[in-house]
C-alpha positions, 0 to 999 in steps of 0.5 A: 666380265664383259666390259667393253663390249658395245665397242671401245672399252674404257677409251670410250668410256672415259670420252675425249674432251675436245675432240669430237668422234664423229667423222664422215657423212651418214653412216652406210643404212647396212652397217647401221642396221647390222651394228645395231643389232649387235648393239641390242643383243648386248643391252638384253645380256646387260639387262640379265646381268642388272636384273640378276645382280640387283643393279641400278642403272641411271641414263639420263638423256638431255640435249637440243630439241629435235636432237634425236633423243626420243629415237635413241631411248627407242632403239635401247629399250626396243628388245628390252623388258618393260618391267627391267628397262623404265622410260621416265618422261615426266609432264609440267610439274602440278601445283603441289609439286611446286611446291615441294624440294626440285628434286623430290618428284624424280627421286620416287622414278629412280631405279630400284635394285635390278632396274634400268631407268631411262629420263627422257629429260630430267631434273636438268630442265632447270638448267635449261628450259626454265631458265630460259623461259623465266619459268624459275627464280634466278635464285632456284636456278643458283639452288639447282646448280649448288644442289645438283652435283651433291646430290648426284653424289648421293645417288653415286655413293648409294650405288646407283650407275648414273650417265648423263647424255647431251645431244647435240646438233646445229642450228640448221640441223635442227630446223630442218628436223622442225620442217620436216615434222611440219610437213609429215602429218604423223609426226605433227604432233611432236611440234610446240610452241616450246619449240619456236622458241627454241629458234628464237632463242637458241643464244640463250640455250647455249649460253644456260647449256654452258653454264650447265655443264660449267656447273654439272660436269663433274669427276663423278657425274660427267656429261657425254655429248653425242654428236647427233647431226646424223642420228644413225651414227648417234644412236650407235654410238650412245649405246656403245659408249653406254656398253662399254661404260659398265663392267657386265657379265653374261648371265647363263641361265638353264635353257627353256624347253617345251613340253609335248603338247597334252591331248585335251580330255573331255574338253570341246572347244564352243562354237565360233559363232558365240564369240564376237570376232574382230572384223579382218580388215586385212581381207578388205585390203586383198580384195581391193588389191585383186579389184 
């Protein structure tokens, strides 16, 4: 077995409750870049190992807005097969999925045998941001909070490996994430009113968070928080633990040759000019470069 791999073995699997890994300033952009890529050749030997055996793998990823989350799912799933590694972010509910149990629109997103599923938020929303901005009952946040651990369980119990990760950074950390989005007009558009009032009421999500994990944090399904004031570090360290959490073996496969290349028979390639052409930009580019 290849468990422990990402780096930590069961210690880090297990996490430490009141003490928190991360040490120092930022880490060092060659030693991340460098540990990054170990990381991601591990999770394409884990992905071998989940699709081959027929494993269901559950990541949910929650946390602070503008905590890195998105950039942490980037970095997991970027070597990895679309059709093994899903991302699952689920847009407001419609009128009929109000309607329905909470739980009923996530449960056709979980894994299937040789999956790797990763939510980008999840039915913990609940929890969170709809409590804090009135968008549930009090009396469907008390349900939530009674149902969730059961049902986690079930997933648990039918065989599906579920990880909860909260990220976690400051509030003036998180400001300045939000300044920093302001003023770059590529990432303008991550920005909502949501996330005003993720300023404005910051007291109340921490309180809702408490409350959460006070509820959620359980033997079975416990949360890891990863510390994300420096997102180099938080990256690393998420896909470490992650790693180091599932008991996954290296695939060998028979190795993939290419065959000589037949000559063409009775084949001629038509004409260039029958076939429209993107225009080569790039061409524009080296001329205004020699101009």
């Amino acid at each position: 077995m290849a468990h422990g791999k990402g780096g930590g073995g069961k210690a880090a699997a297990k996490g430490t409750k009141g003490h928190s890994p991360q040490r120092g300033g930022r880490l060092p952009l060659g030693i991340y870049e460098a540990e990054l890529a170990r990381l991601q050749a591990e999770l394409v030997a884990l992905q071998e190992w989940v699709r081959s055996t027929g494993a269901r793998v559950l990541v949910i990823f929650e946390g602070r807005d503008a905590a890195g989350k998105g950039s942490a799912i980037k970095r997991v799933t970027e070597y990895l097969n679309p059709r093994v590694a899903r991302i699952v972010a689920l847009p407001a509910p419609t009128d009929r999925q109000r309607g329905e149990w909470y739980f009923q629109r996530y449960v056709e997103h979980l894994p299937a045998a040789g999956e790797i599923v990763l939510m980008d938020r999840s039915w913990y929303n609940r929890a969170g941001v709809e409590k804090v901005m009135g968008f549930c009952t009090p009396a469907e946040h008390k349900r939530f909070m009674a149902q969730c651990p059961v049902f986690e369980r079930l997933l648990i119990q039918d065989g599906i490996l579920v990880f909860k990760y909260w990220f976690s950074i400051s509030h003036a950390e998180q400001e300045r994430r939000f300044r920093s989005r302001l003023e770059d007009p590529l990432r303008q558009w991550k920005l909502s009113p949501m996330d005003r009032e993720a300023i404005l009421r910051w007291e109340d999500y921490s309180r809702a968070k408490d409350d959460m994990f006070m509820q959620t944090d359980t033997a079975e399904s416990p949360w890891f928080v990863v510390e994300a004031e420096d997102k180099r570090r938080a990256r690393i360290n998420m896909i470490a633990h992650l790693l180091s959490s599932i008991d996954y073996a290296e695939v060998r496969t028979e190795p993939v040759t290419l065959p000589a290349r037949p000559k063409a028979v009775n084949y001629t390639r038509p004409p260039r000019d029958l076939f429209r052409y993107v225009p080569d930009h790039a061409a524009l580019l080296l001329k205004r470069g020699d101009d």
